[in-house]
CHARMM internal coordinates of N, CA and C (Angstrom, degrees):
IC EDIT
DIST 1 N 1 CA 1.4457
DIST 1 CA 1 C 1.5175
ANGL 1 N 1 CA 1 C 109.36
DIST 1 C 2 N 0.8311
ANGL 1 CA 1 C 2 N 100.28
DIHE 1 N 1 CA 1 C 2 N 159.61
DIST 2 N 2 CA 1.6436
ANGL 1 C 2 N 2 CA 115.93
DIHE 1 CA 1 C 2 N 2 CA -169.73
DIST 2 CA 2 C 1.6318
ANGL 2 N 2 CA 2 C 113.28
DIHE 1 C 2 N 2 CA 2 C -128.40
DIST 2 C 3 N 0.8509
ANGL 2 CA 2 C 3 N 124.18
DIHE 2 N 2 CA 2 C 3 N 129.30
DIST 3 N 3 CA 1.9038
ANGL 2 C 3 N 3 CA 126.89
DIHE 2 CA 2 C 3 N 3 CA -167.06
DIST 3 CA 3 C 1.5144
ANGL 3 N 3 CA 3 C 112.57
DIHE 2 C 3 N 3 CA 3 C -122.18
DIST 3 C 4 N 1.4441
ANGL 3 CA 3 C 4 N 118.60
DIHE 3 N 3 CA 3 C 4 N 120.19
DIST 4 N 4 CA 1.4324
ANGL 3 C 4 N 4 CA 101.73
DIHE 3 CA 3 C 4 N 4 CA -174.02
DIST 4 CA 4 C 1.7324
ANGL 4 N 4 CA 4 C 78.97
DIHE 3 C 4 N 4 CA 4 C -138.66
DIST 4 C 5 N 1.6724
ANGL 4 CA 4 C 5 N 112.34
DIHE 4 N 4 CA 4 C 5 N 134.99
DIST 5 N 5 CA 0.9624
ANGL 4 C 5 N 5 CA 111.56
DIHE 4 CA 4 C 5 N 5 CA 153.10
DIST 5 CA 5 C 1.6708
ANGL 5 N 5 CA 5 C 123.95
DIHE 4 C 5 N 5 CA 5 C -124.91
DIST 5 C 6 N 1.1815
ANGL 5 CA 5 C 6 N 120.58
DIHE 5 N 5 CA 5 C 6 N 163.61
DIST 6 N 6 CA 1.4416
ANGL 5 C 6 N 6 CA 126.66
DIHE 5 CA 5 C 6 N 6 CA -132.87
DIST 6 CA 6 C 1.4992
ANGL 6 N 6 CA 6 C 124.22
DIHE 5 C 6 N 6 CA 6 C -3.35
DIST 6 C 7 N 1.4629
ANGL 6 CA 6 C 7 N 103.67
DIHE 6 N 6 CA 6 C 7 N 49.04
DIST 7 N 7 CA 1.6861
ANGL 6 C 7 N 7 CA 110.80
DIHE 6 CA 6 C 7 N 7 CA 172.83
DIST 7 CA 7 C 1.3267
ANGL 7 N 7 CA 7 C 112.00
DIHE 6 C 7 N 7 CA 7 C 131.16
DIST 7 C 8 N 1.2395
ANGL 7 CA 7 C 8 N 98.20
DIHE 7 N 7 CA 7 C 8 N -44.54
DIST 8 N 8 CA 1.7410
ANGL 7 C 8 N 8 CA 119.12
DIHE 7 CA 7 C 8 N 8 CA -162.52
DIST 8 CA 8 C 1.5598
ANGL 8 N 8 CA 8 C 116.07
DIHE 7 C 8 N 8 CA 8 C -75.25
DIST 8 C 9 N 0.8892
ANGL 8 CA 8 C 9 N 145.23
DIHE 8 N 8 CA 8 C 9 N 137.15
DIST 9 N 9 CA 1.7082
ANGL 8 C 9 N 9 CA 150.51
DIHE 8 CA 8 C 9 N 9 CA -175.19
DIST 9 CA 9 C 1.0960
ANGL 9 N 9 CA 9 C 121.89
DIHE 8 C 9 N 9 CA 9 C -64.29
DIST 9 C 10 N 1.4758
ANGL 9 CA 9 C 10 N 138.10
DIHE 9 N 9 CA 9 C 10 N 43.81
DIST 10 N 10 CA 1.8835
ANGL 9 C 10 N 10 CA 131.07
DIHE 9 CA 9 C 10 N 10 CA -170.92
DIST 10 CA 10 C 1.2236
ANGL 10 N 10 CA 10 C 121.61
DIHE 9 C 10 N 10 CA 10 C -56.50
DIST 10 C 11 N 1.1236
ANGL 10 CA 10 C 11 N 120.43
DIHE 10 N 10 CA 10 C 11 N -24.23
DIST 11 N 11 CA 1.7199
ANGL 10 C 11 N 11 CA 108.65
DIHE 10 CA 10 C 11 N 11 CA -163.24
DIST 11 CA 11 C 1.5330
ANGL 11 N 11 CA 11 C 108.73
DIHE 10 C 11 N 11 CA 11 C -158.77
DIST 11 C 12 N 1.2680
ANGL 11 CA 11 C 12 N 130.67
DIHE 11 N 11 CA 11 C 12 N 170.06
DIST 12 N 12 CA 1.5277
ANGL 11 C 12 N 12 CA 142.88
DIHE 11 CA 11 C 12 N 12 CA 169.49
DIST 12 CA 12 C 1.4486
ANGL 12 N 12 CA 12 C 94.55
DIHE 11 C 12 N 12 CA 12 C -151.60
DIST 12 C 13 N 0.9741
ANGL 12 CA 12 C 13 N 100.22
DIHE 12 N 12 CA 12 C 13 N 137.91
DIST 13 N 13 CA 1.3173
ANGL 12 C 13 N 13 CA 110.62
DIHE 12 CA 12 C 13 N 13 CA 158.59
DIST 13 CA 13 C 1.9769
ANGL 13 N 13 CA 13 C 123.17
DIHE 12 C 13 N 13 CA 13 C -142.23
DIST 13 C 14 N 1.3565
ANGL 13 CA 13 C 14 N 124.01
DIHE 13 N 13 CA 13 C 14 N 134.80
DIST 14 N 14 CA 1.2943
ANGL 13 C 14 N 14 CA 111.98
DIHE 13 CA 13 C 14 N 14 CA 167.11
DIST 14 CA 14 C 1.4461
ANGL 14 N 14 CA 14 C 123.47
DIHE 13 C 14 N 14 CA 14 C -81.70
DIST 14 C 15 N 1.6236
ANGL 14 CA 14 C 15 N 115.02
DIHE 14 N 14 CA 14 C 15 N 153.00
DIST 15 N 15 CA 1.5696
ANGL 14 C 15 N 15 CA 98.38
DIHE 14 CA 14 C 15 N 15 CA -178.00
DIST 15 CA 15 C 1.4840
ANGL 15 N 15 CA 15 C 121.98
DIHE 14 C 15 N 15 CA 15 C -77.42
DIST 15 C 16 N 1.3149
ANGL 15 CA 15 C 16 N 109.54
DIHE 15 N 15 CA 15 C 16 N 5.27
DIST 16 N 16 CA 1.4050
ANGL 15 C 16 N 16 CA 123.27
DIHE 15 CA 15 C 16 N 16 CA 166.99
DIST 16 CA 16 C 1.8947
ANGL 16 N 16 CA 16 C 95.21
DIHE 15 C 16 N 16 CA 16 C 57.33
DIST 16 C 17 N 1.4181
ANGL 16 CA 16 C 17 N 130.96
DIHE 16 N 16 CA 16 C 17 N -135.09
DIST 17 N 17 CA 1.1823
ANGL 16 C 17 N 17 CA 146.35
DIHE 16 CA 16 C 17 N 17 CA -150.86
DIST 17 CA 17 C 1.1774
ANGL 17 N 17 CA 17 C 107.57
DIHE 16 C 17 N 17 CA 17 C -107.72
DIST 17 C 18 N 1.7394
ANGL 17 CA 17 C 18 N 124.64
DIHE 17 N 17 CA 17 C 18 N -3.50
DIST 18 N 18 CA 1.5104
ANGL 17 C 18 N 18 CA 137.28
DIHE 17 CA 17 C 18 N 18 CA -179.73
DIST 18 CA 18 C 1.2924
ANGL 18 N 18 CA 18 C 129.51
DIHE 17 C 18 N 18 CA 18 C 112.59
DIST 18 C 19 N 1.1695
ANGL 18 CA 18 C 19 N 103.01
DIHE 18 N 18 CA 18 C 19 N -19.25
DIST 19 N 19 CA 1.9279
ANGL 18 C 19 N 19 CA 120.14
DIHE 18 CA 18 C 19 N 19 CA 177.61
DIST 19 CA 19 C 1.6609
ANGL 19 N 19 CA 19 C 94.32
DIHE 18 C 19 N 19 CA 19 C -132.55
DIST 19 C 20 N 1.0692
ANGL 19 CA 19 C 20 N 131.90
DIHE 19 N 19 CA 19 C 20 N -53.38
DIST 20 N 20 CA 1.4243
ANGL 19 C 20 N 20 CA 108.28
DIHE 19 CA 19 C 20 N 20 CA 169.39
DIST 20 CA 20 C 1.8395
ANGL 20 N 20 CA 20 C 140.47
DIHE 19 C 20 N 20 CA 20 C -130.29
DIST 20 C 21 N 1.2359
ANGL 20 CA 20 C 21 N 102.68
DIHE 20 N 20 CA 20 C 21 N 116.35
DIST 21 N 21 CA 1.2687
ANGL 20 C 21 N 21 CA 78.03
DIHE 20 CA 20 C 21 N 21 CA -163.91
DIST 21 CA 21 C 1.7982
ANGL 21 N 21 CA 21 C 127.15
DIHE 20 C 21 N 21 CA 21 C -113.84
DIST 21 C 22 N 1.0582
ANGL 21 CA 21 C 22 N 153.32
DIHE 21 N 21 CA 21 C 22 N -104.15
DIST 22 N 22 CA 1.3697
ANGL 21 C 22 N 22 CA 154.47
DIHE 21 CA 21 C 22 N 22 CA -161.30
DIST 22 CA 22 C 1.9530
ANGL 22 N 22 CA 22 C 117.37
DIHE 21 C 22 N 22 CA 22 C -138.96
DIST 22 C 23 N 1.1736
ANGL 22 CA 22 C 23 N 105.50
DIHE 22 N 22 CA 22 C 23 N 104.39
DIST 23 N 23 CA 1.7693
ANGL 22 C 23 N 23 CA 101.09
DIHE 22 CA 22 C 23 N 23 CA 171.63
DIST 23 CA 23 C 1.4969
ANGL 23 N 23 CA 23 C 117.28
DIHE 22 C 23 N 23 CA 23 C -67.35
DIST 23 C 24 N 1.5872
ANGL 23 CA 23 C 24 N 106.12
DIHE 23 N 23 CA 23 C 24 N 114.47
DIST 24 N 24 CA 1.6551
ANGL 23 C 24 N 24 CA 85.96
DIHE 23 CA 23 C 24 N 24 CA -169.61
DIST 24 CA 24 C 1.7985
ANGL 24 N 24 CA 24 C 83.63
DIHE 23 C 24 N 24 CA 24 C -124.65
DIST 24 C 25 N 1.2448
ANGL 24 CA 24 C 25 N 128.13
DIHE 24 N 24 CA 24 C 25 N 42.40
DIST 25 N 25 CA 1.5336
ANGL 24 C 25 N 25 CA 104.97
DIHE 24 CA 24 C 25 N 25 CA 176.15
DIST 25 CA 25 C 1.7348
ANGL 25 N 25 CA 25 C 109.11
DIHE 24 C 25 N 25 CA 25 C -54.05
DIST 25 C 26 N 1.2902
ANGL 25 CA 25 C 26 N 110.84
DIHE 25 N 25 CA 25 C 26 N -44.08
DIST 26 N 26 CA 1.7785
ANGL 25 C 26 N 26 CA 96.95
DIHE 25 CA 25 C 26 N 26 CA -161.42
DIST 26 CA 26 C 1.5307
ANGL 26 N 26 CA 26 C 101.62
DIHE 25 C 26 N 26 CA 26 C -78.60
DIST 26 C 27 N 1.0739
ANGL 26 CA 26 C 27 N 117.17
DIHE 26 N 26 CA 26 C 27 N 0.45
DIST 27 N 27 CA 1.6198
ANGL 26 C 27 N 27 CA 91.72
DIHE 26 CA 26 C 27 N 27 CA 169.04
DIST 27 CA 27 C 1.8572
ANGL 27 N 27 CA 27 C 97.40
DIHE 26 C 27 N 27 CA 27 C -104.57
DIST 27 C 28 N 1.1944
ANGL 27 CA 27 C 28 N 127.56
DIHE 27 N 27 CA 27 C 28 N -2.97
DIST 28 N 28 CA 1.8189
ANGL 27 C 28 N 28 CA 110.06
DIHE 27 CA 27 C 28 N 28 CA 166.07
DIST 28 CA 28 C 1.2260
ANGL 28 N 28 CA 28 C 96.33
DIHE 27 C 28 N 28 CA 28 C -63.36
DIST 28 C 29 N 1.2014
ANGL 28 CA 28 C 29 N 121.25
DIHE 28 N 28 CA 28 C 29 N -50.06
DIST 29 N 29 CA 1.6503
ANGL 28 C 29 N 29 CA 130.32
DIHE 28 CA 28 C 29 N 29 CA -142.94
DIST 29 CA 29 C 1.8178
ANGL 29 N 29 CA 29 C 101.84
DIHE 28 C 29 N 29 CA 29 C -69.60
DIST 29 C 30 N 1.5401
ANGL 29 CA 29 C 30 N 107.02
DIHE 29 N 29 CA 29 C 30 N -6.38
DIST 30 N 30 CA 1.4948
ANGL 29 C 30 N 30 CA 106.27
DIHE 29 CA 29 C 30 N 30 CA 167.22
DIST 30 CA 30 C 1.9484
ANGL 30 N 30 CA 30 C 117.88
DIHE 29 C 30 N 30 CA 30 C -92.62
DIST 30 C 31 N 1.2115
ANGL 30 CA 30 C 31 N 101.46
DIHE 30 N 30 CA 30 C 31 N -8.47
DIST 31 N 31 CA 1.6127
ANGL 30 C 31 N 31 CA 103.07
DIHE 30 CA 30 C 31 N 31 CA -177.31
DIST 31 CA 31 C 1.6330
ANGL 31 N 31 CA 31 C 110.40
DIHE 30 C 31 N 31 CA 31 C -99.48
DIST 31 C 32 N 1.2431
ANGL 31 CA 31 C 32 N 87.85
DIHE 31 N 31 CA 31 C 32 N 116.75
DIST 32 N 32 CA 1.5450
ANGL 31 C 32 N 32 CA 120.25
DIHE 31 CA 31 C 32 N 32 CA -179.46
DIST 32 CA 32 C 1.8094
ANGL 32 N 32 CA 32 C 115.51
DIHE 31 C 32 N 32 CA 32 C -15.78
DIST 32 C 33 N 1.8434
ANGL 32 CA 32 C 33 N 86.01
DIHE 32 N 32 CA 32 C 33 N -79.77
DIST 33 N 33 CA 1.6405
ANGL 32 C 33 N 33 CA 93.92
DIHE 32 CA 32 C 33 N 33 CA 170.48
DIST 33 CA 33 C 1.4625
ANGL 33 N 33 CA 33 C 121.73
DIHE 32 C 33 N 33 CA 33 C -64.22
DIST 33 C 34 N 1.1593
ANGL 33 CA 33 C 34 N 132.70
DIHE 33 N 33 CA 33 C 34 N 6.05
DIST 34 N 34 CA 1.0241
ANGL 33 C 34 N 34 CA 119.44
DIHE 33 CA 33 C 34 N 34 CA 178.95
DIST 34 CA 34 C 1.6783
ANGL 34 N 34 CA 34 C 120.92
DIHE 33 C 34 N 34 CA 34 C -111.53
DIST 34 C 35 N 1.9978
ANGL 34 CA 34 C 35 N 109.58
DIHE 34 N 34 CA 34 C 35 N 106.79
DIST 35 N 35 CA 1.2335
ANGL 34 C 35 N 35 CA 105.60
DIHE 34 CA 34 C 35 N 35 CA -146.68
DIST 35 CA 35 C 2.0691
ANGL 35 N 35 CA 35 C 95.26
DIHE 34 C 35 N 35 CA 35 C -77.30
DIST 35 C 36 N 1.6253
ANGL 35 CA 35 C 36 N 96.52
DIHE 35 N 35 CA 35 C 36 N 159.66
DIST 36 N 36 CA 1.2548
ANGL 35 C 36 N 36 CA 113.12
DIHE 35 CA 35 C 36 N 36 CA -177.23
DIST 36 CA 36 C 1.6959
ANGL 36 N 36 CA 36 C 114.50
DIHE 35 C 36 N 36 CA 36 C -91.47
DIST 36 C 37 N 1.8775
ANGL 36 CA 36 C 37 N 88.46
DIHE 36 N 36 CA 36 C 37 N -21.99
DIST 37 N 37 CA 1.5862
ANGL 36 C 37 N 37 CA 88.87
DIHE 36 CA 36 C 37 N 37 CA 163.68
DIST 37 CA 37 C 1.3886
ANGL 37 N 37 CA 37 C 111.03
DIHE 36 C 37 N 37 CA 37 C -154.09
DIST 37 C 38 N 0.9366
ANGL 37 CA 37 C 38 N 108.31
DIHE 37 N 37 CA 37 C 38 N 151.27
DIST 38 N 38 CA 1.9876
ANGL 37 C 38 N 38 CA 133.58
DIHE 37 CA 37 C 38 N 38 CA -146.93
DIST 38 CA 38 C 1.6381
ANGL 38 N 38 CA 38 C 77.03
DIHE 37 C 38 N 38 CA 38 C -94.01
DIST 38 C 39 N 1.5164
ANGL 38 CA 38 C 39 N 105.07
DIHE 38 N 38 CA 38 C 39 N 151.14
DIST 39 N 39 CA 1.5500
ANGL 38 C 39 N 39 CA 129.34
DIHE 38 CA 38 C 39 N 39 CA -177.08
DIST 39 CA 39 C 2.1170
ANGL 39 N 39 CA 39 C 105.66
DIHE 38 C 39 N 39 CA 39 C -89.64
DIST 39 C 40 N 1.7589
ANGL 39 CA 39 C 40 N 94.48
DIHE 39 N 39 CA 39 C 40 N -11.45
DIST 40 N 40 CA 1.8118
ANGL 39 C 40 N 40 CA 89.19
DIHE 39 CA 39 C 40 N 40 CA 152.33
DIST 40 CA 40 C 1.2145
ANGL 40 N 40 CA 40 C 112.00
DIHE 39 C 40 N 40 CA 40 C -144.81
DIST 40 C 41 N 1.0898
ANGL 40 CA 40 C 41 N 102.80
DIHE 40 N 40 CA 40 C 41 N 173.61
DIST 41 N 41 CA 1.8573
ANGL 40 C 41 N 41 CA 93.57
DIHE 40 CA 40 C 41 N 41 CA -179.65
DIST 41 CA 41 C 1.3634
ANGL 41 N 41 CA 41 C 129.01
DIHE 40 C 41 N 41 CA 41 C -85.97
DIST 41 C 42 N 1.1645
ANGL 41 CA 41 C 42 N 124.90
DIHE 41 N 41 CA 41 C 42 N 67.59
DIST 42 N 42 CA 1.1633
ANGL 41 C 42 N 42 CA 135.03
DIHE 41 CA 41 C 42 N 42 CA -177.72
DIST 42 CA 42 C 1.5011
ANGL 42 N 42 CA 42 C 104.03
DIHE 41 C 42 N 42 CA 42 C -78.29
DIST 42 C 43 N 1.7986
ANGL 42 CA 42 C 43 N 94.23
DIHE 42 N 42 CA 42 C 43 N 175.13
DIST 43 N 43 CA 1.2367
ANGL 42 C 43 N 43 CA 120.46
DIHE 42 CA 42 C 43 N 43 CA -179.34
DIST 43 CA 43 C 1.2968
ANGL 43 N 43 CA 43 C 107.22
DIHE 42 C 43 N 43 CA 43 C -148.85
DIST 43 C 44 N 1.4168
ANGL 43 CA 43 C 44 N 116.42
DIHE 43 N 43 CA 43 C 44 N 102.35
DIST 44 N 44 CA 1.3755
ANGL 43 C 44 N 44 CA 137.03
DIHE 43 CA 43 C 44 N 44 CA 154.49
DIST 44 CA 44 C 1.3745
ANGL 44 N 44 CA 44 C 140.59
DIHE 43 C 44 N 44 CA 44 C -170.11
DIST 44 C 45 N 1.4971
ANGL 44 CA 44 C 45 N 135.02
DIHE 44 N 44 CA 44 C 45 N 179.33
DIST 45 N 45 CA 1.5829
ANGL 44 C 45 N 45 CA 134.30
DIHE 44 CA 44 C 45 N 45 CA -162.20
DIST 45 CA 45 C 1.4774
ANGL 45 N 45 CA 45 C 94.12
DIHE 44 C 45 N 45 CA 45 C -112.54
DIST 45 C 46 N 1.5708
ANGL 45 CA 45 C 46 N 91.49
DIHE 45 N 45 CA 45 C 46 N 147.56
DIST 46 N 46 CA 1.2775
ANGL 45 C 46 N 46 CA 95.90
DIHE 45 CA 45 C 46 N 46 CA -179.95
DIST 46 CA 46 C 1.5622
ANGL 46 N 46 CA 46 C 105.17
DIHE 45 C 46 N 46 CA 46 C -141.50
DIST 46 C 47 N 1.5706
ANGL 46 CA 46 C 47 N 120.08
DIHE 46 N 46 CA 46 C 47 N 119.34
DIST 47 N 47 CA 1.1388
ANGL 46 C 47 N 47 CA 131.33
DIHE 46 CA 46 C 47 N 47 CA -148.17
DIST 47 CA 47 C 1.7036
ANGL 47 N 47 CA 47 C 110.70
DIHE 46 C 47 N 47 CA 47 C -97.39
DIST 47 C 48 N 1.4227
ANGL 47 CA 47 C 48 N 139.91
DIHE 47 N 47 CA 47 C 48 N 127.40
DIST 48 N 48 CA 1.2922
ANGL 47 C 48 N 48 CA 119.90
DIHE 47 CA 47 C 48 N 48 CA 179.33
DIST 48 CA 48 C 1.5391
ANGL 48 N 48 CA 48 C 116.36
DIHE 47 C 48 N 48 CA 48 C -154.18
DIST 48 C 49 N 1.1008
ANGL 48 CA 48 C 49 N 135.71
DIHE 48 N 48 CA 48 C 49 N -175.18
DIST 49 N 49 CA 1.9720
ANGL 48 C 49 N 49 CA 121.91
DIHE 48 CA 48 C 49 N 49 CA 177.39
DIST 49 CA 49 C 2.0165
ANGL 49 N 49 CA 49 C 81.85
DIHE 48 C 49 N 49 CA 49 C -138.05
DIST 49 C 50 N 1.4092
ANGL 49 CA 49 C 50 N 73.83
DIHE 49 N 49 CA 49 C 50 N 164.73
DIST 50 N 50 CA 1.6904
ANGL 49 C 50 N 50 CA 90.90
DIHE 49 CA 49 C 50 N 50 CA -158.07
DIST 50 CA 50 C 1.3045
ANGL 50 N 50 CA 50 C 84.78
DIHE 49 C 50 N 50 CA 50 C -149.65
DIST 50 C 51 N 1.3442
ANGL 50 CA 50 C 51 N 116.77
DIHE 50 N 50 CA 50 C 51 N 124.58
DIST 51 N 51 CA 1.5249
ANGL 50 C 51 N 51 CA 112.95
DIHE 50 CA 50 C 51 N 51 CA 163.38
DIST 51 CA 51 C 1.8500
ANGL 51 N 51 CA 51 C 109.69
DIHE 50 C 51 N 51 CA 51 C -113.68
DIST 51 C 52 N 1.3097
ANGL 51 CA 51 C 52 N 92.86
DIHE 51 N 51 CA 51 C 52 N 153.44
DIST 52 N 52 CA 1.5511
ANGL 51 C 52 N 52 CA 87.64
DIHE 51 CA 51 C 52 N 52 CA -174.60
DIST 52 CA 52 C 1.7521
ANGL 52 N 52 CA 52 C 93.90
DIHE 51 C 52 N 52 CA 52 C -125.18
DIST 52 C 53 N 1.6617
ANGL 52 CA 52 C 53 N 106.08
DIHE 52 N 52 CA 52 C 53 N 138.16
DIST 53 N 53 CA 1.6828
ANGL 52 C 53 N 53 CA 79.77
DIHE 52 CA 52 C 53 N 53 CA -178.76
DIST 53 CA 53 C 1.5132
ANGL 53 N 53 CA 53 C 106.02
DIHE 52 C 53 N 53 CA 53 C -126.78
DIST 53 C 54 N 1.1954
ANGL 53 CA 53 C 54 N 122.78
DIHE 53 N 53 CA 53 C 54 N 140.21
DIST 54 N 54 CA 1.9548
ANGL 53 C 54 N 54 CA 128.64
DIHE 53 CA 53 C 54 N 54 CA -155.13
DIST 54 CA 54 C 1.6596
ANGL 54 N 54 CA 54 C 91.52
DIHE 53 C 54 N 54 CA 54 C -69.54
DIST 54 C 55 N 1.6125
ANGL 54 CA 54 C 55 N 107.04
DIHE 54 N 54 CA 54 C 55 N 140.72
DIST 55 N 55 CA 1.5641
ANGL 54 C 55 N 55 CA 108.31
DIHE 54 CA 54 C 55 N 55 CA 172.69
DIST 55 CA 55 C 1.4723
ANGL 55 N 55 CA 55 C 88.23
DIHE 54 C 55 N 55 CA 55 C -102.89
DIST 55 C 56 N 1.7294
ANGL 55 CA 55 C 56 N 93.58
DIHE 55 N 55 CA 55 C 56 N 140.13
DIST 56 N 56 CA 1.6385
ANGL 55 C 56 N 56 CA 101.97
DIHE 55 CA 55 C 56 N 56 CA 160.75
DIST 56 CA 56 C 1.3293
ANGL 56 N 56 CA 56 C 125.52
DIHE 55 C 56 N 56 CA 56 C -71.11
END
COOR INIT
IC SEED 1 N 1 CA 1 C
IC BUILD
């Protein structure tokens, strides 16, 4: 999940195992497309799965 309040980028989090999972804001805050601030000031989460897959 992803947390932006009134625009701005606060938090990431992974859902980890279901009850707890991983703070990863400073590593979103390195990916390009992903803006740090919203074009209004909103407030809301935005939920998604991301797979990453290991190169041999």
């Amino acid at each position: 999940s992803i947390l932006y309040e009134k625009g701005i980028l606060q938090a990431g989090v992974t859902r980890g195992d279901g009850i707890q999972g991983d703070e990863i804001t400073p590593n979103l805050k390195t990916i390009a497309g992903l803006p740090l601030k919203l074009k209004k000031p909103l407030d809301l989460e935005v939920r998604g799965e991301v797979y990453l897959s290991k190169k041999h």
